[in-house]
MARTOR-776431 format. One record per residue (C-alpha): chain; x negated, y negated, z; residue number from 1. Coordinates in nm, 3 decimals, m for minus. Layout:
N
[A,[X,Y,Z],NUM]
...
***
This chain:
291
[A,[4.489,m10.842,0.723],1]
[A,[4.193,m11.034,0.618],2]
[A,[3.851,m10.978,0.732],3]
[A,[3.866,m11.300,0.946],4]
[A,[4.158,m11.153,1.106],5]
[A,[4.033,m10.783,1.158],6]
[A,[3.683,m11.008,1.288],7]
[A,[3.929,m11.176,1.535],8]
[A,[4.130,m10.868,1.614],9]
[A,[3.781,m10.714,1.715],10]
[A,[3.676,m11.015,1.917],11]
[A,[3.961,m11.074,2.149],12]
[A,[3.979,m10.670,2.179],13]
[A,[3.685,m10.732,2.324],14]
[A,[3.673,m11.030,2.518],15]
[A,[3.988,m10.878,2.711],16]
[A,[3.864,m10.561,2.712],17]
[A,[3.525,m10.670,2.931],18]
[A,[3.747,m10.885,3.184],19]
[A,[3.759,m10.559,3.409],20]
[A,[3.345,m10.500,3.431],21]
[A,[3.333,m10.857,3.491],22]
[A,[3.581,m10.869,3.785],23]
[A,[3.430,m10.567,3.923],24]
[A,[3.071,m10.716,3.935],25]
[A,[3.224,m11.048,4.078],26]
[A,[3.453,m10.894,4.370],27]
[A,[3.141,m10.677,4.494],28]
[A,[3.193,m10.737,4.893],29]
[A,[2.823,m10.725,4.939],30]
[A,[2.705,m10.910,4.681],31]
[A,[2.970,m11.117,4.538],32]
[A,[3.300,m11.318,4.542],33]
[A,[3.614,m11.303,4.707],34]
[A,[3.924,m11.219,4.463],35]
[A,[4.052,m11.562,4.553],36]
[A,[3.745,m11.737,4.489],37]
[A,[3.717,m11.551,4.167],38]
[A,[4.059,m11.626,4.010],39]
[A,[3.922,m12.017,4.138],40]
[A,[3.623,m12.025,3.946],41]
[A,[3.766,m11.818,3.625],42]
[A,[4.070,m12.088,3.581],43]
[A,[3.832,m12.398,3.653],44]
[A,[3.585,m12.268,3.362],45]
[A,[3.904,m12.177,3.080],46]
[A,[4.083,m12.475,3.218],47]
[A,[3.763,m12.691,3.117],48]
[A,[3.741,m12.554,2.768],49]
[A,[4.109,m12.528,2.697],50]
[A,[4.235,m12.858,2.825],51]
[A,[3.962,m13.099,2.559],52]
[A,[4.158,m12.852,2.285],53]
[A,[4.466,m12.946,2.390],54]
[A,[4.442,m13.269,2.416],55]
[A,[4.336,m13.317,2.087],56]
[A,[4.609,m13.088,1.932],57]
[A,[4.790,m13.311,2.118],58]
[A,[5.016,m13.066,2.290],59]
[A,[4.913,m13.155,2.687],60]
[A,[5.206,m13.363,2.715],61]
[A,[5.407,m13.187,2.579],62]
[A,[5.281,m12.904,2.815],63]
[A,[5.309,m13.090,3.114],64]
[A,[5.656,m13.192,3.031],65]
[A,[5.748,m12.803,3.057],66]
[A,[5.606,m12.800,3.357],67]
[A,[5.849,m12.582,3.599],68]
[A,[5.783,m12.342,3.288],69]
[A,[5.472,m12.356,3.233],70]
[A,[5.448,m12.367,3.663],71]
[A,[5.649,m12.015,3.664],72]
[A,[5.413,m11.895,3.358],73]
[A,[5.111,m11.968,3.585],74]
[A,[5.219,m11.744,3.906],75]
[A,[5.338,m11.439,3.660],76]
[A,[5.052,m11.473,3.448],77]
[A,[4.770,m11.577,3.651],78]
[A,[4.793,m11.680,4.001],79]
[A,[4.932,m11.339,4.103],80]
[A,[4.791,m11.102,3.885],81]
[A,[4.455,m11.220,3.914],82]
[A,[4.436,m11.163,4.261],83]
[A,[4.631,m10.829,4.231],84]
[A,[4.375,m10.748,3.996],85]
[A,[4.037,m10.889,4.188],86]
[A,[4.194,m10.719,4.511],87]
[A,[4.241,m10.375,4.347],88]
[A,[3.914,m10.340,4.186],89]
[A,[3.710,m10.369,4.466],90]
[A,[3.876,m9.938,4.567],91]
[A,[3.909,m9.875,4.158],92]
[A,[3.743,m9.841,3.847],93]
[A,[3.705,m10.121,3.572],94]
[A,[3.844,m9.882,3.333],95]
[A,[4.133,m9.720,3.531],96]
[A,[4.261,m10.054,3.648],97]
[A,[4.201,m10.163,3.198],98]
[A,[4.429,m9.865,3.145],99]
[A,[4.727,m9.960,3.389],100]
[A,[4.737,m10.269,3.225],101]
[A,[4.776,m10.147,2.896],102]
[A,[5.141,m10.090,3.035],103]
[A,[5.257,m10.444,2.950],104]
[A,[5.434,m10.339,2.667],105]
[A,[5.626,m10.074,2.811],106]
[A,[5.729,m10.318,3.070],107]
[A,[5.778,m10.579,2.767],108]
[A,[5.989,m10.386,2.590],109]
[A,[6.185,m10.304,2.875],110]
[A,[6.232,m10.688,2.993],111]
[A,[6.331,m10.738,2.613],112]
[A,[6.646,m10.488,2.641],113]
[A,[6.745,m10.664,2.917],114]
[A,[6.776,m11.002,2.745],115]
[A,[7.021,m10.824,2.462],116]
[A,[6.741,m10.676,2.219],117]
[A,[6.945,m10.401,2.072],118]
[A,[6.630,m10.260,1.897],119]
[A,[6.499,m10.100,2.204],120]
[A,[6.734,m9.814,2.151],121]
[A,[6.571,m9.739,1.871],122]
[A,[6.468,m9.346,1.931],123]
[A,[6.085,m9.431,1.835],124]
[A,[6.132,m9.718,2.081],125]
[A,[6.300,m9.487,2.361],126]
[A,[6.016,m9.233,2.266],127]
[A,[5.755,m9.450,2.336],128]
[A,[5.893,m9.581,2.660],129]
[A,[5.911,m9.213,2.825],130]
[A,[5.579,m9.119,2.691],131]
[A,[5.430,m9.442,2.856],132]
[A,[5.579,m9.339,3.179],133]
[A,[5.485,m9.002,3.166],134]
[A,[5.107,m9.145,3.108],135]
[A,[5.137,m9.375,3.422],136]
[A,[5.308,m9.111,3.623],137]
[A,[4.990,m8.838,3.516],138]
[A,[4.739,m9.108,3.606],139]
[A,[4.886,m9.252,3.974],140]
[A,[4.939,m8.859,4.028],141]
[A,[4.656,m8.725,3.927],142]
[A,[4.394,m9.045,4.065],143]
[A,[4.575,m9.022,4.415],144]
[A,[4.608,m8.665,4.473],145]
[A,[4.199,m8.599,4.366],146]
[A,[4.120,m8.918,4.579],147]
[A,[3.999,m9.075,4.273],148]
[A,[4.147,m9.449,4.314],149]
[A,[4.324,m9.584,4.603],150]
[A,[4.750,m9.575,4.551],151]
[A,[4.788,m9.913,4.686],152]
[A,[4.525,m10.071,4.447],153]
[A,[4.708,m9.864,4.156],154]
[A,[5.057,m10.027,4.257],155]
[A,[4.905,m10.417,4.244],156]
[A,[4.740,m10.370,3.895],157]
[A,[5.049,m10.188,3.775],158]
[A,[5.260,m10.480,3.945],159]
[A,[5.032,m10.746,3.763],160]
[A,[5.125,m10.569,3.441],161]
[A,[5.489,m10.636,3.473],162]
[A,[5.411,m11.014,3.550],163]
[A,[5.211,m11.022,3.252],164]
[A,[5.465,m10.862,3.080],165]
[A,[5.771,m11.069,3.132],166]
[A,[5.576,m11.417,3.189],167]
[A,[5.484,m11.431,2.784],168]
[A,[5.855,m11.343,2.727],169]
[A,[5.979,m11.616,2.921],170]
[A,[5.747,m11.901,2.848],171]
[A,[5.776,m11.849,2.465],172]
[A,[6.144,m11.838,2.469],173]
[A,[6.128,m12.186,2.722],174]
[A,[5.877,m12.345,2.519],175]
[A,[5.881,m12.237,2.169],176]
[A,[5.748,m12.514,1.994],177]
[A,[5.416,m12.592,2.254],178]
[A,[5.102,m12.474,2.190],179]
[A,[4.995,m12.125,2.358],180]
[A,[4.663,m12.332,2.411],181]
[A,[4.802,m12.622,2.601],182]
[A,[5.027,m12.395,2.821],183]
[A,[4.755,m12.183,2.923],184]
[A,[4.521,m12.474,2.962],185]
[A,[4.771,m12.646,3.222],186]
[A,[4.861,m12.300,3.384],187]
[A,[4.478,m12.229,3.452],188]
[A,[4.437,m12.567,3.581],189]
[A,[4.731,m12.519,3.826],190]
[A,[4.581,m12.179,3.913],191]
[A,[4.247,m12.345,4.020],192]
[A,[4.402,m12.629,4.209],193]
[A,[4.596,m12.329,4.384],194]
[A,[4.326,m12.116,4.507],195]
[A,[4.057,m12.419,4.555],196]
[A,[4.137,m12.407,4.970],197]
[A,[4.117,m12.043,4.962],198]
[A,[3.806,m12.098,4.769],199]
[A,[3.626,m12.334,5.046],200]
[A,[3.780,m12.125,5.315],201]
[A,[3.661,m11.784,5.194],202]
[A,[3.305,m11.921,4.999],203]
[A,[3.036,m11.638,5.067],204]
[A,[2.817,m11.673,5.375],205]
[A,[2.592,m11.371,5.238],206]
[A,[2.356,m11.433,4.912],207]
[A,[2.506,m11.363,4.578],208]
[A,[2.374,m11.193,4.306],209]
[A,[2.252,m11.295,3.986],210]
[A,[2.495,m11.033,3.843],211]
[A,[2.793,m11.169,4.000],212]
[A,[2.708,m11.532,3.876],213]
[A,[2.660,m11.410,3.562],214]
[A,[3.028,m11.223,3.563],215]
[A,[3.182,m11.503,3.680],216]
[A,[3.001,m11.696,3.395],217]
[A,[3.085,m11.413,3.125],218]
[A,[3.450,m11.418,3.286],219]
[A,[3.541,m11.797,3.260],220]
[A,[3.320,m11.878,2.878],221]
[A,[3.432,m11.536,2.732],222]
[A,[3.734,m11.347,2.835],223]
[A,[3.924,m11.679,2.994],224]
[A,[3.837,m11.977,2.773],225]
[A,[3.733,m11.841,2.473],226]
[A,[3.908,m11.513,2.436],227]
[A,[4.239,m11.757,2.461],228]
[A,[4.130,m12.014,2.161],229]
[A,[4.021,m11.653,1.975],230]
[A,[4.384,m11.465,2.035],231]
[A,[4.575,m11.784,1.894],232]
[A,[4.348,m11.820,1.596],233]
[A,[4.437,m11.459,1.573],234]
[A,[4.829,m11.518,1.581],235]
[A,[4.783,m11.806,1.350],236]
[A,[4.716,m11.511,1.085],237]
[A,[4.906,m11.219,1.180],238]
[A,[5.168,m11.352,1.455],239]
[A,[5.178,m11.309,1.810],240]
[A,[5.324,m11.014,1.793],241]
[A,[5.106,m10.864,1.622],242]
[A,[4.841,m11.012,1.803],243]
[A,[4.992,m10.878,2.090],244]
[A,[4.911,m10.489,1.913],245]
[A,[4.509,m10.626,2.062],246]
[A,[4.600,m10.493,2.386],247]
[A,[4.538,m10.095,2.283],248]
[A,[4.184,m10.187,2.207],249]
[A,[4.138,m10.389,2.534],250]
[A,[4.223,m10.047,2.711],251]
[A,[3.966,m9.862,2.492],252]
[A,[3.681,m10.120,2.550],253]
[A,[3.741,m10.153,2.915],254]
[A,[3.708,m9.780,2.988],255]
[A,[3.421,m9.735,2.738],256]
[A,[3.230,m10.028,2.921],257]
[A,[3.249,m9.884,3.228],258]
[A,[3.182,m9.597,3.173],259]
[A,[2.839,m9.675,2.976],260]
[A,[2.763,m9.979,3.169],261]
[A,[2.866,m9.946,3.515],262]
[A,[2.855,m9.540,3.499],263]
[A,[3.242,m9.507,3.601],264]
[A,[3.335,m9.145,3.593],265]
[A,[3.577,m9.046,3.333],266]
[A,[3.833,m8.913,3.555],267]
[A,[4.111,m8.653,3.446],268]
[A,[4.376,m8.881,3.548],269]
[A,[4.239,m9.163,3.237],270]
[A,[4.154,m8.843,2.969],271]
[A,[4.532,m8.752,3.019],272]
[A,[4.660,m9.072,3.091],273]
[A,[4.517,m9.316,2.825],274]
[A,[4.637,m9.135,2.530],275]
[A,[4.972,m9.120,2.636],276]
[A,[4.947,m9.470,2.759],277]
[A,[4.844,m9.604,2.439],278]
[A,[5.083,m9.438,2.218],279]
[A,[5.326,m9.473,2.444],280]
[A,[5.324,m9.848,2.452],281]
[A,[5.262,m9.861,2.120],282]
[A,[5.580,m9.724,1.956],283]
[A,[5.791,m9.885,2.228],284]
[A,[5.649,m10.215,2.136],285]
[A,[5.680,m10.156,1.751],286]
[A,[6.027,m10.224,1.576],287]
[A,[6.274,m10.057,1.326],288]
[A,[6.118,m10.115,0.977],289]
[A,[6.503,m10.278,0.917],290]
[A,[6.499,m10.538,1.199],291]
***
């Protein structure tokens, strides 16, 4: 890989690994947002720097003419993970909730088999799939029965995974030739419109913080507008798929920035967990050198 692809590998590791300390800060009930009003404000911002690129790519029409895809994209991808996601951080950590989601490709791969690829009985493939479960299993075990993290807020992150997981899948096999840009932009604008009553309804009574502005700020620029423009400059080089391989060191960023910035404790659920999470979903997303 080139250095401007190892500089973009690094960037959108990054810019989706910081998503978590951002929603955190933002969903603070004292000080902050509502989950709904969060996911609002996120999708307006990308939406606002996506949809100018895909208009002149020229790819909005063809976009909105997928739009029952692109419509079924937006509530697997964003309009119901984003609120699982805002919901459950405001009982867990930034980094546990980073870790759960580093289960997409375990789910992916799983999704996959189902739609006839043969490859995922590949033993490294198979391999990777139980050691990803055994992760998840050690860290919903081990965070519920210490009273680390709240079992409910575990099951909507890990249930936002699987959206995530099978709403790529499905929108890149419906809409092959559109640009990842232009769906996304059209999916975040439909996610705004969505939650823009819950938005007026639920707008905070209380004063907000400077740090929650600023999350929702470093949320929608960063890790929703720009981290999307980054990843697909990224798969220009090395192919989503590969691209897709960014997701380990989202996981490693989010826990590391909680932990130094908003002094999460490293639980023994995530030092047992995240290994076997990571290498877990790595070899059951990685295929046979002969496929």
């Amino acid at each position: 890989m080139s250095r401007r692809g190892w500089f973009l590998f690094i960037l959108v590791g990054f810019l989706w690994g910081i998503p978590y300390l951002f929603i955190k800060v933002a969903v603070d009930p004292q000080n902050g947002f509502s989950p709904a009003t969060v996911v609002f404000l996120r999708t307006a911002i990308g939406a606002a720097i996506l949809l100018p690129i895909a208009i002149k790519q020229k790819q909005l029409i063809p976009a909105i003419k997928g739009i029952k895809y692109v419509g079924f994209y937006a509530v697997l991808e964003m309009i119901g993970p984003w609120i699982l996601i805002g919901t459950a951080e405001q009982k867990i950590s930034s980094g546990l909730a980073g870790l759960l989601v580093a289960s997409v490709p375990i789910w992916a791969t799983i999704f996959a088999s189902m739609r006839g690829d043969k490859t995922v009985w590949h033993h490294t493939r198979l391999i990777g799939i139980v050691l990803g479960f055994i992760g998840l299993i050690a860290v919903v075990g081990i965070e519920s029965i210490t009273g680390s993290a709240d079992p409910l807020s575990i099951a909507m992150v890990l249930v936002a995974s699987i959206g995530y997981s099978y709403a790529v899948m499905m929108v890149q096999s419906a809409l092959p030739h559109v640009s990842g840009i232009a769906i996304n932009a059209v999916a975040m604008a439909m996610t705004a419109l969505f939650y823009l009553p819950f938005t007026v309804v639920q707008w905070p009574t209380h004063e907000i913080s400077n740090e929650a502005i600023g999350a929702i700020i470093g949320l929608g620029v960063l890790s929703t507008g720009a981290a999307f423009v980054a990843f697909f400059a990224l798969a220009a080089i090395i192919g989503v798929a590969r691209g897709s391989l960014v997701t380990y060191l989202n996981t490693a960023f989010a826990v590391v920035l909680g932990v130094i910035i908003l002094n999460e404790p490293l639980t023994v659920g995530i030092l047992i967990g995240l290994p076997l999470v990571l290498i877990g979903s790595y070899l059951a997303s990685r295929k046979p050198a002969a496929q």
